[in-house]
Every structure is written in structure tokens, then in C-alpha cells.
C-alpha positions as CSV (number, residue, x, y, z in Angstrom):
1,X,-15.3,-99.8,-112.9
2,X,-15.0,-102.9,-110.3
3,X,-12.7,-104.4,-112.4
4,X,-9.9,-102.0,-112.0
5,X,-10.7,-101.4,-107.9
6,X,-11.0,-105.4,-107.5
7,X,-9.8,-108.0,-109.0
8,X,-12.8,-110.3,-110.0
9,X,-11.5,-113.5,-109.8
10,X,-9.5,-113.1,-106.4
11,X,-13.4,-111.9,-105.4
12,X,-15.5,-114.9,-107.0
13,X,-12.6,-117.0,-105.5
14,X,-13.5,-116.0,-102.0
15,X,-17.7,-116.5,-102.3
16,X,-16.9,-119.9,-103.8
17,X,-14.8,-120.7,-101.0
18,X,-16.4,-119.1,-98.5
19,X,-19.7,-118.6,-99.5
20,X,-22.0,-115.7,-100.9
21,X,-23.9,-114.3,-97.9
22,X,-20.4,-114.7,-95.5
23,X,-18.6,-113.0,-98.3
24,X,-21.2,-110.8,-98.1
25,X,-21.7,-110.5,-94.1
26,X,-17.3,-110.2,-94.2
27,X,-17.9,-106.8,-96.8
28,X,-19.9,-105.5,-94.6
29,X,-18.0,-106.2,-91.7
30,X,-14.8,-104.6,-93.6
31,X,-17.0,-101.8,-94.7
32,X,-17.2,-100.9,-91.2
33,X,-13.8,-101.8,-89.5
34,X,-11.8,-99.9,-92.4
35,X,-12.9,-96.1,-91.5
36,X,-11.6,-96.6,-88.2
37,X,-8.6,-98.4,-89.0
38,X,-7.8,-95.1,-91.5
39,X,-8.3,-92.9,-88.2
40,X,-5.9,-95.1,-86.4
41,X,-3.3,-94.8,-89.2
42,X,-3.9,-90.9,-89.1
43,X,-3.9,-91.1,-85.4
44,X,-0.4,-93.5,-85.4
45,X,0.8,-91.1,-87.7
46,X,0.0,-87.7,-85.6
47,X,1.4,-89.3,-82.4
48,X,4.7,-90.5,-84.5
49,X,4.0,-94.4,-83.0
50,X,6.0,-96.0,-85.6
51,X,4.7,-99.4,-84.4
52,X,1.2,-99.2,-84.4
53,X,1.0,-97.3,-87.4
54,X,2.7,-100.5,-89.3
55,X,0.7,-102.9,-87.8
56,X,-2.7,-101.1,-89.0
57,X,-1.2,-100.9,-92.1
58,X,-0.5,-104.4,-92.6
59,X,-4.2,-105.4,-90.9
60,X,-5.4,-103.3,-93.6
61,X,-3.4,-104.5,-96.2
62,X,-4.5,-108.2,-95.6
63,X,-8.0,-107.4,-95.5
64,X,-7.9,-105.7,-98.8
65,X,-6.2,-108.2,-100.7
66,X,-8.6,-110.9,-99.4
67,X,-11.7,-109.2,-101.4
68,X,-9.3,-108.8,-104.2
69,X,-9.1,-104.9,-103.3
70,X,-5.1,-105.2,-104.6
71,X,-4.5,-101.5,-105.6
72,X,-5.7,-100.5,-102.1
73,X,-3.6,-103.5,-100.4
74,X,-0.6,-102.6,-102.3
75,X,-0.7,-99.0,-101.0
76,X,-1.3,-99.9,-97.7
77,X,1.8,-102.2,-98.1
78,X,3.5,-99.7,-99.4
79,X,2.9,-97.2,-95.4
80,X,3.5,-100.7,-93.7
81,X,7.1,-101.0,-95.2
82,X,8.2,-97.3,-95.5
83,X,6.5,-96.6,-92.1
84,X,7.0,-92.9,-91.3
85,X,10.0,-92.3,-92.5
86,X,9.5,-89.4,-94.5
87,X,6.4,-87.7,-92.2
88,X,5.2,-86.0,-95.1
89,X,5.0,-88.5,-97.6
90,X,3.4,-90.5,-95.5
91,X,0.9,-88.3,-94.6
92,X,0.1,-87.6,-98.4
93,X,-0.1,-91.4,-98.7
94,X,-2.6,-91.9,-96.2
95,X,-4.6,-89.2,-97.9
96,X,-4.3,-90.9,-101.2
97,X,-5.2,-94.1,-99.4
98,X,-8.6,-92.5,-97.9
99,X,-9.7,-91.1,-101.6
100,X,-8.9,-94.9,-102.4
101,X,-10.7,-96.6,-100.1
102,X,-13.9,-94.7,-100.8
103,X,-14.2,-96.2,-104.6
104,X,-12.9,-99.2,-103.3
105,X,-15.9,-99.4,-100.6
106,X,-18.4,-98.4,-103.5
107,X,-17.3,-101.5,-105.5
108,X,-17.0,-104.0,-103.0
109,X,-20.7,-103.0,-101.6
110,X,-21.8,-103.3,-105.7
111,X,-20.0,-106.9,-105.9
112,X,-21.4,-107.8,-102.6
113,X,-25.1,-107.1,-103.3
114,X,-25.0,-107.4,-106.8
């Protein structure tokens, strides 16, 4: 199941560079920040603030791909470049992008510990 939410080697990459217990200490940290960055994207979203919706996007989007999350960055990249455009798509991506991050957490917490 990891396999296809993270991409293993991008993962092992990161402990070996950074170490285990940071890697592990930065998941948790992630694990924490990322709820609230998915409110402020709802929140951006709501209030039609075209700007800070892209830029929690793209925060997101980095932190993602640095634990080899790729599937989840790439759908965050996807709201940082088509912005709010199309309000309704959007808003179905963000949804899609919650649903995502919840197996995504699971995995990373599983890699982390495991």
C-alpha cells in the first residue's frame, strides 16, 4: 500500500540524508502542519483570495514531494497552477485532495515508525 501513496526511494533517500529520527521528527511535524494548511486552502478558496490559495498550495506541494508523497504533491500542483479558475472544480479538488491526504498520512506515519 505505501508503495503506491509514497515513493520508497524518494523516502529512504531523505532518512539517509537526513537522518531516521529527523525524518521522523519532520513526519510528524508534516502530520500536523498539513490539516491546517487544507483549512487554509478551503478557507482561500471560500474567501475567493486567489493568492494565498496558490501559495498554500505550492507549500503543500513541496512538503509532499520531499517524503516522496508524489501523487499528493502532484494534485496540489495541479490547485497551485489552475488556481480558482473554475470555483467548482476546485472545490471538488480540494475535496479529492483531503480523501488523499488521509491515506497519505497513514503511510507516511507507517514508514516513519516502522
Amino acid at each position: 500500500m505505501n508503495e503506491a501513496l509514497i515513493d520508497i526511494a524518494t523516502f529512504r533517500a531523505l532518512q539517509e540524508a537526513a537522518g531516521r529520527d529527523f525524518v521522523t521528527e519532520l513526519v510528524g511535524t508534516f502530520l500536523e502542519e498539513a490539516p491546517g494548511m487544507l483549512a487554509e486552502l478551503r478557507d482561500a478558496h471560500a474567501k475567493s483570495d486567489a493568492e494565498r490559495f496558490r501559495r498554500t498550495a505550492h507549500s503543500l506541494k513541496s512538503n509532499c514531494n520531499t517524503f516522496g508523497a508524489l501523487s499528493l504533491g502532484a494534485m496540489a500542483r495541479e490547485l497551485e497552477l489552475k488556481g480558482m479558475a473554475d470555483p467548482a472544480s476546485s472545490s471538488a479538488a480540494i475535496d479529492a485532495l483531503d480523501a488523499a491526504y488521509v491515506r497519505v498520512a497513514a503511510a507516511l506515519k507507517e514508514l516513519a515508525h516502522g
